[in-house]
LUMKEMAR-102211 format. One record per residue (C-alpha): x, y, z; residue number from 1. Coordinates in steps of 0.1 Angstrom, whole numbers, always signed. Layout:
N
east/north/up/i
X/Y/Z/NUM $
...
This chain:
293
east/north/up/i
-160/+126/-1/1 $
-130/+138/+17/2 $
-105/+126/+43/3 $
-70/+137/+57/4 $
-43/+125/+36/5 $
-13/+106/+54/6 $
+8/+108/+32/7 $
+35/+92/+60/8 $
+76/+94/+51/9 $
+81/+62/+24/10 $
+63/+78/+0/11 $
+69/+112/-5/12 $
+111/+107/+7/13 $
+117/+78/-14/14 $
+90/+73/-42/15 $
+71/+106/-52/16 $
+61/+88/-81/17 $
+34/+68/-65/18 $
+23/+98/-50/19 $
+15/+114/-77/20 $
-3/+85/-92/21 $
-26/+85/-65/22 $
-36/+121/-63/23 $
-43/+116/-101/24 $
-60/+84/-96/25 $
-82/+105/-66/26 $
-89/+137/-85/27 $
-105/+121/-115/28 $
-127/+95/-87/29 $
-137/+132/-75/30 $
-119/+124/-40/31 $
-111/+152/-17/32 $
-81/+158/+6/33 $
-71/+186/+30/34 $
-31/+180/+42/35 $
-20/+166/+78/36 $
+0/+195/+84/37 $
+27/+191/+113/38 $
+21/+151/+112/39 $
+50/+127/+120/40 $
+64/+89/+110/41 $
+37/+67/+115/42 $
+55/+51/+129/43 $
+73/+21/+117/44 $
+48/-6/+125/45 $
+75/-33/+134/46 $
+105/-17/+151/47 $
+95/+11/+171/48 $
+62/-7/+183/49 $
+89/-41/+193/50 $
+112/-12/+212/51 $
+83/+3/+234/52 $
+49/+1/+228/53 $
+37/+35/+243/54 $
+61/+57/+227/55 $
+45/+38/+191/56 $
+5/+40/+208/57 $
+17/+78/+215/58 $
+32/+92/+185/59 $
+6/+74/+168/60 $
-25/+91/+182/61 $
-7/+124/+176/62 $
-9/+120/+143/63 $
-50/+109/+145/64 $
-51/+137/+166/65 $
-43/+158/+139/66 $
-72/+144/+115/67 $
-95/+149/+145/68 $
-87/+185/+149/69 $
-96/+188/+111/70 $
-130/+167/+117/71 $
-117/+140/+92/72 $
-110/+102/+89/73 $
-76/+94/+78/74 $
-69/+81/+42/75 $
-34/+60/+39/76 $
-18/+50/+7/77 $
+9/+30/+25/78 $
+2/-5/+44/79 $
+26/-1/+71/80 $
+10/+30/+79/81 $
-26/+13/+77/82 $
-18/-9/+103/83 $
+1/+13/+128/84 $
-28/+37/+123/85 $
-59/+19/+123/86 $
-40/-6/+156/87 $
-36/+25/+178/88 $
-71/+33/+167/89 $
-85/+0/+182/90 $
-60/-5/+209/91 $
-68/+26/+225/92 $
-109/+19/+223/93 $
-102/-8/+244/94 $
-74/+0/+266/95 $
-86/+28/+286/96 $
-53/+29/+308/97 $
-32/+31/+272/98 $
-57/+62/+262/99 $
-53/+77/+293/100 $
-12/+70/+291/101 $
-11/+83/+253/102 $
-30/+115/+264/103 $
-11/+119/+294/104 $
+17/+129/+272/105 $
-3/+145/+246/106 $
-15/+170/+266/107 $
+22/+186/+273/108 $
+23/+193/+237/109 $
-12/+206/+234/110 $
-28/+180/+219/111 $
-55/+155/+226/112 $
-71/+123/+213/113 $
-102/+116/+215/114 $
-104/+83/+190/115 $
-131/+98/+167/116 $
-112/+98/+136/117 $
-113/+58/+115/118 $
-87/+53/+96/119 $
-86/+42/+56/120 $
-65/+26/+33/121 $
-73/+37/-1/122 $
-76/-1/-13/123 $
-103/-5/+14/124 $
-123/+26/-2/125 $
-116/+12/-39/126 $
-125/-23/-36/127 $
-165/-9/-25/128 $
-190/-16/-47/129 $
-201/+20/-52/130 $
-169/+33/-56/131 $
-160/+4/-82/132 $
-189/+11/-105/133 $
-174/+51/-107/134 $
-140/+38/-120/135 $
-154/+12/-141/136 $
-172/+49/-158/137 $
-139/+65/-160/138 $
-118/+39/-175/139 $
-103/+54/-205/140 $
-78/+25/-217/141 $
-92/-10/-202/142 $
-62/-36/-192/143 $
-78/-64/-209/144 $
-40/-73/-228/145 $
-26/-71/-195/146 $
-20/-104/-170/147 $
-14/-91/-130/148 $
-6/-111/-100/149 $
-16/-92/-70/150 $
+5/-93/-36/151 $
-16/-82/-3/152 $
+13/-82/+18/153 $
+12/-81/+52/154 $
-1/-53/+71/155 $
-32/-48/+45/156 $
-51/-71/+58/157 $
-37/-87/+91/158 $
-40/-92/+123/159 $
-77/-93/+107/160 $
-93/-84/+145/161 $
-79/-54/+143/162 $
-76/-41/+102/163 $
-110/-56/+98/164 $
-103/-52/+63/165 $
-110/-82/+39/166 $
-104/-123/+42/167 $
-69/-126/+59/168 $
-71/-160/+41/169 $
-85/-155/+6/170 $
-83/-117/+3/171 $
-102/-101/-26/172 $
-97/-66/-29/173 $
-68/-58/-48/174 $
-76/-86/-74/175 $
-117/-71/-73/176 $
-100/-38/-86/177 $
-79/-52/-111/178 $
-104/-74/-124/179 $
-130/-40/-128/180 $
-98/-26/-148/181 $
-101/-55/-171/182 $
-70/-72/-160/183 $
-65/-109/-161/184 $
-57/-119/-120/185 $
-34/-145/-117/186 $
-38/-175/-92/187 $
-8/-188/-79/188 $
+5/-208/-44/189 $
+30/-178/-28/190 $
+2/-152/-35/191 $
-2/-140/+1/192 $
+33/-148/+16/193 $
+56/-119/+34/194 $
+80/-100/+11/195 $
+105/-104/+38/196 $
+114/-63/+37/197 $
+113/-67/+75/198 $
+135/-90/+81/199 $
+165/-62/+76/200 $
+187/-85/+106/201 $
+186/-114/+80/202 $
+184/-102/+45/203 $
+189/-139/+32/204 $
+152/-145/+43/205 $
+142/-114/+26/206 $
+161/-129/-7/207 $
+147/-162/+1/208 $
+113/-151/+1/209 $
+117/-128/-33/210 $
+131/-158/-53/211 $
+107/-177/-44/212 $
+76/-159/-54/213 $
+91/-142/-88/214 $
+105/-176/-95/215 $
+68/-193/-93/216 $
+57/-162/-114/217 $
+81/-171/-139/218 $
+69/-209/-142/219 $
+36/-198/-150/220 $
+22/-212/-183/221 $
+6/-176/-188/222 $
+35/-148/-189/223 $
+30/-124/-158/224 $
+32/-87/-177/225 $
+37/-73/-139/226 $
+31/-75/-102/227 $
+8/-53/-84/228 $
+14/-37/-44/229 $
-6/-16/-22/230 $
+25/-8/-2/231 $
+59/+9/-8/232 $
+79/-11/+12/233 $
+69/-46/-6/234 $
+71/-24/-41/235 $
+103/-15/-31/236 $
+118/-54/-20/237 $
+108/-73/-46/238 $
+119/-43/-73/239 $
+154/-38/-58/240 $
+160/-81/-46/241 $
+145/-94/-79/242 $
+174/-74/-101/243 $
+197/-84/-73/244 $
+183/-122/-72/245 $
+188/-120/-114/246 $
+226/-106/-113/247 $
+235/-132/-86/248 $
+218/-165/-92/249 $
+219/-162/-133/250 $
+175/-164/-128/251 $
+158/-141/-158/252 $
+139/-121/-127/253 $
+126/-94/-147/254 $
+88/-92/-139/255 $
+81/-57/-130/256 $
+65/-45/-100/257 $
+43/-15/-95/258 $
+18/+4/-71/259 $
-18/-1/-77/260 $
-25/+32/-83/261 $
-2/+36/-115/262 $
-21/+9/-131/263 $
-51/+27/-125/264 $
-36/+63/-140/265 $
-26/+39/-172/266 $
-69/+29/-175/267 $
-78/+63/-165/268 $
-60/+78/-196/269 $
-27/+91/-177/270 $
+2/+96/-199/271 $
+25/+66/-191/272 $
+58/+87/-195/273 $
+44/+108/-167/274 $
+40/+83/-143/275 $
+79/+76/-134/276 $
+79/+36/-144/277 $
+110/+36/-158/278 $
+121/+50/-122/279 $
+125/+12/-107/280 $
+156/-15/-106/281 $
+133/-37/-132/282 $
+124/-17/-161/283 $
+88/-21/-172/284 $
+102/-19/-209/285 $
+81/-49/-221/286 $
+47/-33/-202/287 $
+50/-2/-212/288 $
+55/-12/-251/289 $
+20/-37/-246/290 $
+1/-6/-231/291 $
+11/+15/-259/292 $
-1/-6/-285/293 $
């Protein structure tokens, strides 16, 4: 099994941590990866695609075009990235003036694409059956003391037409994973709502939307031990905005918030004080105590 690794810019800039979870995570699920050399922002699925929708289509394939030449799929461990990715990938297998557009440019810089290359998300490879039975045989330390609420986020699973990527309405996936880890899933009403890290013009919504998820959280009659992402960007907003929320409104906002793929190092018998948790706004004090019990 082996696929080009985007890595894209979130990541590896801002939060090298995760990073390394997931390539610990992959080697020990025997997952192989050769390096997008030369590749580029995805980019930003939001802005630059809202500013001109070419220049996003274009700079996207560029990057496929780089898996192609390397007779791979793509493998993403950011969300943002899924969907710019694996958009441009449909868009342009049904817009043949866009593909010929995109390759109108390409071909200035010597490259070409050809749309053979699908594009991955590593939830969408982890939540298979197959690949769920291997780390259910590699689970070193099972999460059974551990109670997770799971956030999909946005750009995991919608616009569904295009990610094609679990139920945009009663998603599975993450919580299917967290459940084989021996995590208790937590049901609760904001599960699937926005983090709000996009709406930078108004941050109050951003805030709004924070407060109001962690605040549910916090009501629960079970104690939340942390929140689970598949994306940076909504690891990031409710990390930074919940210490912020707690500081300004007097809330105890403290539940922490990690990437999927650190909770899976912890099972798979990765040393926790390698794993960067402590690097966050909300310490995972309290966690990391239960997991070394």
């Amino acid at each position: 099994m082996e696929y080009a690794l985007y890595l894209g810019c979130t990541i590896p800039l801002r939060f090298p941590h995760f990073e390394y979870a997931f390539r610990e995570v992959a080697n020990i699920l025997d997952i192989q990866f050769k390096e997008m050399k030369g590749s580029s922002c995805c980019p930003d699925p939001v802005a630059t695609q809202s500013l001109n929708i070419d220049t996003w289509l274009t700079l996207a394939a560029r990057n496929l075009a780089i898996a192609e030449k390397m007779g791979l799929d793509v493998m993403t461990i950011c969300s943002g990235c899924f969907e710019t990715l694996k958009t441009t990938h449909v868009l342009l297998k049904e817009n043949n003036e866009a593909f010929d557009r995109v390759n109108l440019v390409l071909t200035k810089i010597g490259y070409e694409y050809k749309g053979t290359s699908k594009v991955t998300h590593f939830t969408e490879l982890f939540s298979q059956e197959a690949m769920l039975e291997k780390i259910k045989n590699v689970i070193l330390r099972p999460l059974d003391d551990l109670n997770v609420a799971a956030h999909y986020g946005c750009h995991l699973i919608r616009p569904s037409k295009i990610m094609q990527f679990d139920d945009p309405e009663r998603p599975e996936s993450i919580d299917t994973i967290l459940k084989v880890l021996g995590a208790n899933t937590i049901k609760f009403a904001s599960k699937l709502e926005c983090c709000g890290y996009c709406a930078r013009l108004n941050e109050d919504i951003g805030f709004k939307l924070v407060e109001e998820k962690m605040s549910e959280l916090n009501k629960l009659e079970l104690e939340v031990d942390a929140m689970v992402a598949v994306c940076p960007a909504c690891v990031s907003q409710y990390d930074r905005k919940e210490k912020l929320l707690s500081r300004k409104t007097g809330k105890e906002l403290d539940i922490p918030i990690l990437f999927l793929p650190e909770l899976m190092a912890i099972a798979f018998g990765i040393e926790i004080d390698k794993l960067g948790l402590k690097n966050r706004s909300v310490k995972p004090m309290k966690l990391i105590e239960k997991l070394k019990t």
